[in-house]
KOLKEVO-792622 format. One record per residue: x, y, z of N, C-alpha, C in turn; residue number from 1. Coordinates in steps of 0.2 Angstrom, whole numbers, plus 5000, padded with zeros to 4 digits. Layout:
N
(pt (X Y Z) (X Y Z) (X Y Z) NUM)
...
This chain:
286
(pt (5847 5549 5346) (5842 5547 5350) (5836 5552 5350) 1)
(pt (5830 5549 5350) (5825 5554 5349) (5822 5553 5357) 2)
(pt (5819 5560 5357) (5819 5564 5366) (5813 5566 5367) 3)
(pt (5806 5563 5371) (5798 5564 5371) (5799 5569 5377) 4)
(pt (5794 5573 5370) (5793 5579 5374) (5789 5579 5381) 5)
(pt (5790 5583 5387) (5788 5583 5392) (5785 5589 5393) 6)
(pt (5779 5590 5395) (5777 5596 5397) (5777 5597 5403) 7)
(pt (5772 5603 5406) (5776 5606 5413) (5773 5601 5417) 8)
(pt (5766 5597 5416) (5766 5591 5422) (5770 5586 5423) 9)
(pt (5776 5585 5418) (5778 5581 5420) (5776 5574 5416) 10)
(pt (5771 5573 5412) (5771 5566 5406) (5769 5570 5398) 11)
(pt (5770 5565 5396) (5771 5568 5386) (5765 5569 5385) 12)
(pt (5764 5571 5380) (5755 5575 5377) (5752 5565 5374) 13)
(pt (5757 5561 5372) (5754 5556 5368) (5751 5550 5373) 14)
(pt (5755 5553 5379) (5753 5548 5386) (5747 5550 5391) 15)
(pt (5747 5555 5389) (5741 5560 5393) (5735 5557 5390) 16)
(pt (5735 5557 5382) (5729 5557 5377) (5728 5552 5379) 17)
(pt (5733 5545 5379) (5733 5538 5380) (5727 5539 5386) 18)
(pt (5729 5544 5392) (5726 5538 5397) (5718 5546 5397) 19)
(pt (5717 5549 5395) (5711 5553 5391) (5707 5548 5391) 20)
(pt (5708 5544 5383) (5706 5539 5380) (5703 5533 5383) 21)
(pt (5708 5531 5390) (5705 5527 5393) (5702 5530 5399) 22)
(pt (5701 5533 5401) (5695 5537 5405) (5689 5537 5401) 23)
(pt (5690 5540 5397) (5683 5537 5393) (5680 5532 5389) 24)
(pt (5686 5528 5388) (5682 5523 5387) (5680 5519 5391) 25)
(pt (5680 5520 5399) (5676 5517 5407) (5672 5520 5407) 26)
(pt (5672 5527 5404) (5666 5530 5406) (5661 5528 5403) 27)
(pt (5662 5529 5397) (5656 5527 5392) (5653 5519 5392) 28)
(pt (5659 5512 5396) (5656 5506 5398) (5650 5508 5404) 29)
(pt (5653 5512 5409) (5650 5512 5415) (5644 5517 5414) 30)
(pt (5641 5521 5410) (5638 5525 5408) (5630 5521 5403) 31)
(pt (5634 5515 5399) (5632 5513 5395) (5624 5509 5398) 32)
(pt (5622 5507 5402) (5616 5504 5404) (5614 5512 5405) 33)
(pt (5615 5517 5408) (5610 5522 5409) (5608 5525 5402) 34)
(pt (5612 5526 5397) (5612 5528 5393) (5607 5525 5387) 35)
(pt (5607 5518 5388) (5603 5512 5385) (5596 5515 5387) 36)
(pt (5595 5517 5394) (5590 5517 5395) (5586 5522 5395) 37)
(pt (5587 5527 5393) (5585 5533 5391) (5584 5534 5384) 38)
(pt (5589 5530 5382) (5587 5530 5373) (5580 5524 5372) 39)
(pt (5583 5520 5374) (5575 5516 5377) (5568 5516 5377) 40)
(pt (5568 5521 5381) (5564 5525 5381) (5556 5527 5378) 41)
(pt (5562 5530 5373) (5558 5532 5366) (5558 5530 5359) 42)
(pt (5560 5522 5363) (5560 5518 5355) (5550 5513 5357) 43)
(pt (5547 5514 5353) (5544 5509 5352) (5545 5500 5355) 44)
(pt (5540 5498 5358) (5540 5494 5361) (5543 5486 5359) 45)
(pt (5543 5488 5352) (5546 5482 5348) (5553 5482 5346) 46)
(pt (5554 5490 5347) (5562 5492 5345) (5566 5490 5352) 47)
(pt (5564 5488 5358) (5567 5490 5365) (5572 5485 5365) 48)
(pt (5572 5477 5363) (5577 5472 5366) (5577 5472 5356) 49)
(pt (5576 5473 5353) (5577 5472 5344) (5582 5473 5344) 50)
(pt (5586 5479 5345) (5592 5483 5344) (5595 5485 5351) 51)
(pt (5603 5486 5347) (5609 5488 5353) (5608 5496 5351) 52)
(pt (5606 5499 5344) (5609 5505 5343) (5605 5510 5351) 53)
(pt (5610 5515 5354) (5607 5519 5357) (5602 5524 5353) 54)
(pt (5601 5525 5346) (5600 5532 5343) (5595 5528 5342) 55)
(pt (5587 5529 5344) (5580 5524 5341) (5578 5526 5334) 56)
(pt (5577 5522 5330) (5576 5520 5324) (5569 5524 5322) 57)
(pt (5563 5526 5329) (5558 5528 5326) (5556 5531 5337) 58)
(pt (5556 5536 5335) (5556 5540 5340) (5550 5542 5341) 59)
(pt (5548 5540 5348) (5542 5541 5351) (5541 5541 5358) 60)
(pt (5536 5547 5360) (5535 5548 5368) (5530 5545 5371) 61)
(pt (5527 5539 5366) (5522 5534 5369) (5520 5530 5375) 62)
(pt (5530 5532 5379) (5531 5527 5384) (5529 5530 5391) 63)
(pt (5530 5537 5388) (5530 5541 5394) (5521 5541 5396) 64)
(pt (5519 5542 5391) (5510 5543 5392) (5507 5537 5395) 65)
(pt (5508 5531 5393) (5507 5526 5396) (5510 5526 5402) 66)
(pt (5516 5527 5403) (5519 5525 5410) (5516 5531 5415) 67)
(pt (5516 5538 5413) (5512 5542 5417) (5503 5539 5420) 68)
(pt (5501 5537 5415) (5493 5538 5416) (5492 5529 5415) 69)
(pt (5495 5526 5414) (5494 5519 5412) (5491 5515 5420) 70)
(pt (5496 5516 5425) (5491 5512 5432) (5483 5517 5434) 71)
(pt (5480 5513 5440) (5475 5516 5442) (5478 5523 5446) 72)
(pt (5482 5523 5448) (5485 5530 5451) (5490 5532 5447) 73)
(pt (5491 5539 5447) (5493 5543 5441) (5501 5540 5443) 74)
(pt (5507 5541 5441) (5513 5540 5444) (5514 5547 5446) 75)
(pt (5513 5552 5445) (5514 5559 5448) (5513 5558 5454) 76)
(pt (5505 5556 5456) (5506 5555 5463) (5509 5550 5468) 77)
(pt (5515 5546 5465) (5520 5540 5468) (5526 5546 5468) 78)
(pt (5528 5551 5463) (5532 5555 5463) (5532 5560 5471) 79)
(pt (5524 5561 5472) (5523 5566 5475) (5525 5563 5483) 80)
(pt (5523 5555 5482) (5524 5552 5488) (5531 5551 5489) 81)
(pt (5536 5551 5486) (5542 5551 5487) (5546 5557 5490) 82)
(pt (5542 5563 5486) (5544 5567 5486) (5546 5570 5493) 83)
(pt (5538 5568 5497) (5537 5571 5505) (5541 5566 5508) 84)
(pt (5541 5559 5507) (5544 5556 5511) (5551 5558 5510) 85)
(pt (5554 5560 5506) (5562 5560 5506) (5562 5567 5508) 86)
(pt (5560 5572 5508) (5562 5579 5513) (5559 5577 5519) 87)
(pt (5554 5576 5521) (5555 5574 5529) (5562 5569 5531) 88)
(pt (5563 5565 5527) (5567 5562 5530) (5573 5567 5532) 89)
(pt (5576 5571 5525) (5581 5574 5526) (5579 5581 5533) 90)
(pt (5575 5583 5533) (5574 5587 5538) (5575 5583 5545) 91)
(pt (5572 5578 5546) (5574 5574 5553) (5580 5570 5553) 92)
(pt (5585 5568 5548) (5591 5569 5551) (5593 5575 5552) 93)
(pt (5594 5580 5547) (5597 5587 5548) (5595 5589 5555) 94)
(pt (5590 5587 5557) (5590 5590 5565) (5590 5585 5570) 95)
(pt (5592 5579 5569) (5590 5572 5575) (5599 5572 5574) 96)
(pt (5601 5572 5569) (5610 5570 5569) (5613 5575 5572) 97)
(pt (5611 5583 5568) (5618 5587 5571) (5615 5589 5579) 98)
(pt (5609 5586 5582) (5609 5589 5589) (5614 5584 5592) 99)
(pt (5612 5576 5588) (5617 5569 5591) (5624 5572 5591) 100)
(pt (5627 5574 5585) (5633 5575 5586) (5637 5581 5591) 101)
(pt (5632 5587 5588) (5633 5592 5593) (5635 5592 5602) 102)
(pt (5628 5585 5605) (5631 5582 5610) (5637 5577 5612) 103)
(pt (5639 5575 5607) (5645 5570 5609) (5650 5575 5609) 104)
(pt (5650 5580 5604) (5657 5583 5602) (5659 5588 5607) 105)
(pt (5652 5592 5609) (5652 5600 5614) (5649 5597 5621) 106)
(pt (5646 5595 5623) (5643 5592 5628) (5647 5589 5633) 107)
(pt (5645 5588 5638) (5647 5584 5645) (5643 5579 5649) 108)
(pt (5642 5572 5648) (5637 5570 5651) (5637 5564 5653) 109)
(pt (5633 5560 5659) (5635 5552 5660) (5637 5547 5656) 110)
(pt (5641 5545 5654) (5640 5538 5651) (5641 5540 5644) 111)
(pt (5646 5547 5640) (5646 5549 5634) (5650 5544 5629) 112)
(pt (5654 5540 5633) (5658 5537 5628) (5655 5531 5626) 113)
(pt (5651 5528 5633) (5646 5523 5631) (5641 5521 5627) 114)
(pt (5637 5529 5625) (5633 5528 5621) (5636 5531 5613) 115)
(pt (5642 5534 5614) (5645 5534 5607) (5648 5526 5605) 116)
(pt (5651 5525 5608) (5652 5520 5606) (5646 5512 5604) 117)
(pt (5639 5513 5607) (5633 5509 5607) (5633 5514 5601) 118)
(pt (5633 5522 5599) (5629 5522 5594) (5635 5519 5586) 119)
(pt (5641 5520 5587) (5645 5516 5582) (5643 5509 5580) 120)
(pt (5639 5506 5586) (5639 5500 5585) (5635 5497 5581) 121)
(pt (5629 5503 5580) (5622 5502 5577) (5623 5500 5570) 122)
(pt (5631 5504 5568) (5633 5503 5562) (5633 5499 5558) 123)
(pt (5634 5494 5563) (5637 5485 5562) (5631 5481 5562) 124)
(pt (5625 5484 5563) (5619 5479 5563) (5618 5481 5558) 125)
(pt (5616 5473 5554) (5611 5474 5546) (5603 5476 5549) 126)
(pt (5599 5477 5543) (5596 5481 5543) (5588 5475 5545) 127)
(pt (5592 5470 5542) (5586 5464 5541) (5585 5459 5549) 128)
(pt (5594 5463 5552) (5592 5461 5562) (5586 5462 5565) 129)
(pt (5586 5470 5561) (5580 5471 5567) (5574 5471 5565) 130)
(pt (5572 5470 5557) (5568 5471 5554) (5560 5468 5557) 131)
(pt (5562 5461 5560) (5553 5460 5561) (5552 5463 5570) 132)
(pt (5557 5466 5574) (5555 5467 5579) (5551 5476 5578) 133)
(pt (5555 5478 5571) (5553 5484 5570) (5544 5483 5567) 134)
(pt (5545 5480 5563) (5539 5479 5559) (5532 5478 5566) 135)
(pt (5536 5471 5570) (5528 5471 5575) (5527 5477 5581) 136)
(pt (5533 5481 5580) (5533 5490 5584) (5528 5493 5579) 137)
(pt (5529 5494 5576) (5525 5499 5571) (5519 5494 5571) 138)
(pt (5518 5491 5569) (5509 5486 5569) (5506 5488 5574) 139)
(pt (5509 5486 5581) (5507 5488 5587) (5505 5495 5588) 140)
(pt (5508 5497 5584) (5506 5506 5584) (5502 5509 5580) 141)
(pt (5502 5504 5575) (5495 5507 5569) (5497 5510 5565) 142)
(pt (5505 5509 5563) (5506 5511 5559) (5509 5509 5551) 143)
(pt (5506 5504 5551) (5508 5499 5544) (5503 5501 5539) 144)
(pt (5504 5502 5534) (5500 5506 5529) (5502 5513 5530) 145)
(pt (5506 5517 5531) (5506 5523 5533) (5515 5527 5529) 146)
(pt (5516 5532 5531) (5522 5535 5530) (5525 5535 5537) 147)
(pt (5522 5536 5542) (5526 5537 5547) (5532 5531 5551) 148)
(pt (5530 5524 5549) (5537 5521 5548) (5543 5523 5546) 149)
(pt (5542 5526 5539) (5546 5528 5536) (5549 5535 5537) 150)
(pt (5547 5540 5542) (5547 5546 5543) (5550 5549 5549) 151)
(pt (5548 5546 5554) (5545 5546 5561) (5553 5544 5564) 152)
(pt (5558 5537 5562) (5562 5535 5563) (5568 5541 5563) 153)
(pt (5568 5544 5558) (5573 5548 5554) (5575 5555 5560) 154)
(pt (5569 5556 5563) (5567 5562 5569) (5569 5558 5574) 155)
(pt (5571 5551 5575) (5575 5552 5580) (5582 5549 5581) 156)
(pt (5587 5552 5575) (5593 5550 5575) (5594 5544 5575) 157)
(pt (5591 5537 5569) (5592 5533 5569) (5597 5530 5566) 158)
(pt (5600 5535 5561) (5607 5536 5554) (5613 5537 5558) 159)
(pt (5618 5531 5559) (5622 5532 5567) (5628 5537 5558) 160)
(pt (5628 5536 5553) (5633 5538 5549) (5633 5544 5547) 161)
(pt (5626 5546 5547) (5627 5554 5549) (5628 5559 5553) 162)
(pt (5627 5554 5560) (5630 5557 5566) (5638 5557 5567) 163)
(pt (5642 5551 5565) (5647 5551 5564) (5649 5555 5558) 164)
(pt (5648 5555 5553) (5650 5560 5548) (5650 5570 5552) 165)
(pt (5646 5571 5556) (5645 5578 5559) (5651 5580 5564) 166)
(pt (5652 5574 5569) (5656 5573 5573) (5662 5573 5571) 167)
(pt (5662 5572 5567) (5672 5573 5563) (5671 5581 5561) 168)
(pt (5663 5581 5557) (5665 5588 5555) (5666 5594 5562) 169)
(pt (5661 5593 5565) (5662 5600 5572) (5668 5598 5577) 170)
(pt (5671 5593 5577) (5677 5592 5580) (5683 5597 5576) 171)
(pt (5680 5598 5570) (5688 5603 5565) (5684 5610 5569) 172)
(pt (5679 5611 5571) (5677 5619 5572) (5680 5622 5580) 173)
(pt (5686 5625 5579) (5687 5629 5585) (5685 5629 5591) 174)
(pt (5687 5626 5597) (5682 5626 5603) (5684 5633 5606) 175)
(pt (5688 5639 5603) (5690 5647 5606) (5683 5650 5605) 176)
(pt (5678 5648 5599) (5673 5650 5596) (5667 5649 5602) 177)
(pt (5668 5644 5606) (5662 5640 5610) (5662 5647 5616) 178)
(pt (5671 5645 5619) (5672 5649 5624) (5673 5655 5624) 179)
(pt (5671 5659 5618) (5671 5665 5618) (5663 5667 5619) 180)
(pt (5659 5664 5615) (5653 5664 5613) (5651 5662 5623) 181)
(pt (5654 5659 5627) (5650 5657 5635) (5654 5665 5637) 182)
(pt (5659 5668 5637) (5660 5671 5640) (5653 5678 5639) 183)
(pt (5652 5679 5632) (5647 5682 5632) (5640 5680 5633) 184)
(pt (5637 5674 5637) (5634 5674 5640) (5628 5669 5632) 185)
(pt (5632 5665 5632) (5630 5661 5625) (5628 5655 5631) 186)
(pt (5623 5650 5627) (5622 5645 5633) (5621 5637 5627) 187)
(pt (5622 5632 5628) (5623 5630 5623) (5618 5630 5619) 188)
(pt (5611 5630 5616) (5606 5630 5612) (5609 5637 5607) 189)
(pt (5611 5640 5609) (5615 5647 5606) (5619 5646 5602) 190)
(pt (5624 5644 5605) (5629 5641 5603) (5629 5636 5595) 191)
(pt (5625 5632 5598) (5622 5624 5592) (5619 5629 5588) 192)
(pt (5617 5634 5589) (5614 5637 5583) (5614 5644 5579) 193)
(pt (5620 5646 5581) (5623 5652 5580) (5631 5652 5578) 194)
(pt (5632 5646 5581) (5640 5645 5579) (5640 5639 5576) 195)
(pt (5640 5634 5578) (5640 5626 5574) (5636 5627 5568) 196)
(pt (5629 5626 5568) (5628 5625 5563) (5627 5632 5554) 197)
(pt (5630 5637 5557) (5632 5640 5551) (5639 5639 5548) 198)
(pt (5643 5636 5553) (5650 5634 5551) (5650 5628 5549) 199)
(pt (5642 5625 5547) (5642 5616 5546) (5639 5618 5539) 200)
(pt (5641 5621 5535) (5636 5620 5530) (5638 5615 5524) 201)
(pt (5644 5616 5525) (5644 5610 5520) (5644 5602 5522) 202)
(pt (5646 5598 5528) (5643 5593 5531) (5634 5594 5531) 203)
(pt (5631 5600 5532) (5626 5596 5533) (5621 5597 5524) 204)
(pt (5627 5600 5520) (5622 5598 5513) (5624 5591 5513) 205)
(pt (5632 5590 5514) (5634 5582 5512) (5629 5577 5514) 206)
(pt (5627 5577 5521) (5622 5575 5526) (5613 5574 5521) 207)
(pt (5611 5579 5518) (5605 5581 5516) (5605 5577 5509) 208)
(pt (5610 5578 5504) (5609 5574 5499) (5612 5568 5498) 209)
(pt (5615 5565 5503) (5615 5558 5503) (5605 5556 5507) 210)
(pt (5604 5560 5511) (5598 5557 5516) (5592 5558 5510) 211)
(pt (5592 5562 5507) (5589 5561 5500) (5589 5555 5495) 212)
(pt (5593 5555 5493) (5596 5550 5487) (5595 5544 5493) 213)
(pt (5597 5541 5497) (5594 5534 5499) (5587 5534 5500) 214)
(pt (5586 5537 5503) (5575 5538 5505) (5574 5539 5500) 215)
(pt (5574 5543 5494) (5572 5540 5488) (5570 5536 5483) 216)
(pt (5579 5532 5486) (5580 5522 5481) (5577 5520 5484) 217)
(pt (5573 5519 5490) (5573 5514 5494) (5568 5511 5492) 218)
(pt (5571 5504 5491) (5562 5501 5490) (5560 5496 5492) 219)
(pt (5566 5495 5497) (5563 5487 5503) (5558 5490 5508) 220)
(pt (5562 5497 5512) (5557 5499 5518) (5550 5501 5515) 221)
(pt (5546 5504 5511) (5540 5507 5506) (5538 5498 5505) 222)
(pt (5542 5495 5503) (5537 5486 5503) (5534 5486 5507) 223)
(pt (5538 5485 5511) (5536 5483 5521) (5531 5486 5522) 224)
(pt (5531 5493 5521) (5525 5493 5525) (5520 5499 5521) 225)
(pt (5520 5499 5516) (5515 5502 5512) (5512 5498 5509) 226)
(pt (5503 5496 5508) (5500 5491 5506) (5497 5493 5500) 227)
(pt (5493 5503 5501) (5487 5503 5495) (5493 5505 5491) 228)
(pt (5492 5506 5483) (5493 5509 5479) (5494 5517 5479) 229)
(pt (5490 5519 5481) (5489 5526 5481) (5493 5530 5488) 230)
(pt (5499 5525 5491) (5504 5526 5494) (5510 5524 5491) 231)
(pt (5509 5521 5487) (5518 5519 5484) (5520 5525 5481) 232)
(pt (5525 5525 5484) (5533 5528 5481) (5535 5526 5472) 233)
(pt (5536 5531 5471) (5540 5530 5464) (5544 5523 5461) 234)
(pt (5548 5522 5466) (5550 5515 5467) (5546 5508 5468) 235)
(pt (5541 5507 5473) (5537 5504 5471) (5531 5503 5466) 236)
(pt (5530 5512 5463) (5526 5509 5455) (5529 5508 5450) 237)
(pt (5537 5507 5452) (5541 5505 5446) (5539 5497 5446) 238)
(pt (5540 5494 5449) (5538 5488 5450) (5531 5483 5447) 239)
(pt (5528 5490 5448) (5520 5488 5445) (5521 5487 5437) 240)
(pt (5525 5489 5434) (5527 5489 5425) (5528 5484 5425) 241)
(pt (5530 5478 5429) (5534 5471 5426) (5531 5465 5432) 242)
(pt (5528 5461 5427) (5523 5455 5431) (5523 5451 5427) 243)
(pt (5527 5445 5431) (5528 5441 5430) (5523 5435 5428) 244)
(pt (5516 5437 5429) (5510 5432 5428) (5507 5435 5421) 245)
(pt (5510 5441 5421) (5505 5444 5415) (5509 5449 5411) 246)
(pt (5508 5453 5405) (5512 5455 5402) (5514 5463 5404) 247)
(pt (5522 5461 5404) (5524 5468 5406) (5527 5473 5401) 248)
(pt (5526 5479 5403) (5526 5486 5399) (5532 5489 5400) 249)
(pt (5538 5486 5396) (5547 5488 5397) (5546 5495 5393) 250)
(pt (5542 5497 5391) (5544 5505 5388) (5540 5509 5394) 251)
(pt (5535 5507 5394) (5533 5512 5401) (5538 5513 5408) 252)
(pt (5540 5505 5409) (5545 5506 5416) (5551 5510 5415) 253)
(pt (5555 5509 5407) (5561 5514 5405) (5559 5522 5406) 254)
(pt (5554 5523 5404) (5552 5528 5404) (5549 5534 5409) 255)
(pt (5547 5530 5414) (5547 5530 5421) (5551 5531 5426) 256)
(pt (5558 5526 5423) (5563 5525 5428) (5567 5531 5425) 257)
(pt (5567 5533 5420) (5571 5539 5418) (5568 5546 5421) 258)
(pt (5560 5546 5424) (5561 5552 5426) (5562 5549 5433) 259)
(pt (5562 5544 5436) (5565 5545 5441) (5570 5546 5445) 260)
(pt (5577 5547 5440) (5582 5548 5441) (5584 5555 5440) 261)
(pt (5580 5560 5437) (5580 5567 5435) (5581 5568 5441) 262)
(pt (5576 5568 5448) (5579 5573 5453) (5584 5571 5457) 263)
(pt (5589 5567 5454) (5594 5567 5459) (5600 5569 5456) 264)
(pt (5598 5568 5449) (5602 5572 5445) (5603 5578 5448) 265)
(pt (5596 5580 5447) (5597 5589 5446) (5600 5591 5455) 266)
(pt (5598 5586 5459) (5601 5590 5466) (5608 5587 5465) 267)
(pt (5609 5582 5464) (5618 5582 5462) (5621 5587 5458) 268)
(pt (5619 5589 5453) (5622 5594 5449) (5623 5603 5455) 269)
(pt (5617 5605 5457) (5617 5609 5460) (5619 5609 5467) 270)
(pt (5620 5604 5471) (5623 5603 5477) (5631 5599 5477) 271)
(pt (5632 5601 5470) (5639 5597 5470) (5645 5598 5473) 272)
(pt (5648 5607 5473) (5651 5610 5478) (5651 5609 5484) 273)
(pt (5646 5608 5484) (5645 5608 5495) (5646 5602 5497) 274)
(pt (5643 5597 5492) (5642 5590 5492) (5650 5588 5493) 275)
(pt (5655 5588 5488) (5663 5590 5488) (5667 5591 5493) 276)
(pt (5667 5598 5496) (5668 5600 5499) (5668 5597 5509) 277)
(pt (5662 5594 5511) (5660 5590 5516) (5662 5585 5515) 278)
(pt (5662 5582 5509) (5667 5575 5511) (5675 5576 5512) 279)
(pt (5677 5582 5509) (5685 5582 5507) (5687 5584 5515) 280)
(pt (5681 5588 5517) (5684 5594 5524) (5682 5591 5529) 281)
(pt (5680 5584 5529) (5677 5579 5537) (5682 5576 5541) 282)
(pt (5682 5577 5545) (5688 5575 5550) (5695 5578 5548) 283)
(pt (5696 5583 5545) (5702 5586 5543) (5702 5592 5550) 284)
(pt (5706 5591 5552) (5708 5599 5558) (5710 5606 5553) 285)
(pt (5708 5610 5554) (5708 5616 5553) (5713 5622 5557) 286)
């Protein structure tokens, strides 16, 4: 009888490869639109739906020149508007969640369970409930055509799931830390900011690059309520490339939409640890 060899994990070297092989070959399905659309790119406008090959037949950066400079406003400046709207937003959750959860976790106050529980609840409303009473808010206020719909919200704890993602994390942080820190005459602002949150660093990267990466994508809220051009987000001038009454520019918009994925790339690649680490360490006791 012939006897497969078994290495120190515990399965053969041919079954390992086996499933290697099929890791990669999901990868490469799941991979394959992104991929498409980067090689895309740089094919010639007539090459784009001609051919399946990812490697273009006749390589050219003509899509990027027109997609940069091609609308009445540069795309750089929809970049630029993107840009500011997704760090403010990440700054006002960073500061509006971990105060919210700081108070439910460390706090003592009327009605705590009540309003944690109302804010769980906010979970469960879709987004489109509240949509036209928010929109005649903000009209009311003079705020339509503006960023601050989109900005303004973010500063006051409106993400009930990064409040809840905070809360499982400062529930693992030692409450010996709190009561040492009062003994020494710590008061809670002290505390929240000299203990909690340098012990939060990986929740609150977790917290910062997902609040990025959606404020980003988003490109229903920037519908709603940005009107001129020279307000649109990166994701609303993707939109402008493809017109249905007239003829659309698919090597501009690939080209476009490939540098719009650069910076989440790049912030995922460099906040990956942290980003790991705060999902793996949330709600785990220490």
């Amino acid at each position: 009888m012939t006897e497969t060899t078994v290495d120190a994990t515990g399965s053969s070297p041919l079954l390992r490869a086996f499933a290697y092989a099929a890791v990669l070959a999901v990868s490469f399905v799941m991979l394959y639109p992104l991929l498409w659309m980067v090689s895309s790119s740089f094919k010639p406008e007539n090459e784009i739906f001609s051919t399946t090959s990812l490697i273009p037949e006749t390589f050219t950066t003509d899509a990027y020149r027109r997609g940069w400079n091609g609308l009445s406003v540069s795309f750089g400046w929809m970049f630029l508007n993107s840009t500011v709207i997704a760090l403010l937003a990440v700054v006002g959750n960073l500061v509006s969640c971990s105060m919210a959860a700081y108070a439910f976790t460390r706090l003592q106050f009327k009605g705590r369970s009540f309003w944690f529980a109302l804010m769980l609840g906010t979970m469960m409303l879709p987004q489109h409930a509240v949509l036209i009473p928010q929109y005649l808010m903000f009209l009311n206020f003079g705020w339509v055509n503006t960023i601050l719909p989109l900005v303004v919200p973010k500063f006051l704890a409106i993400d009930a799931f990064f409040i809840f993602l905070m809360i499982q994390f400062f529930r693992g942080i030692p409450r010996d830390l709190d009561e040492a820190a009062v003994m020494d005459g710590a008061g809670p602002l002290r505390i929240f900011f000299k203990i909690i949150l340098p012990l939060s660093t990986p929740v609150l990267a977790t917290a910062a690059v997902f609040s990025f990466i959606w404020t980003w994508d988003d490109f229903f809220a920037p519908l709603i309520y940005l009107n001129d051009i020279e307000k649109y987000t990166a994701q609303l001038g993707l939109r402008t490339f493809v017109d249905a009454t007239a003829q659309s520019d698919w090597g501009a918009l690939l080209a476009m939409s490939t540098l719009t994925i650069l910076p989440i790339f790049i912030l995922f690649v460099v906040f990956q640890r942290l980003l790991i680490e705060g999902i793996a360490t949330t709600g785990m006791k220490r």
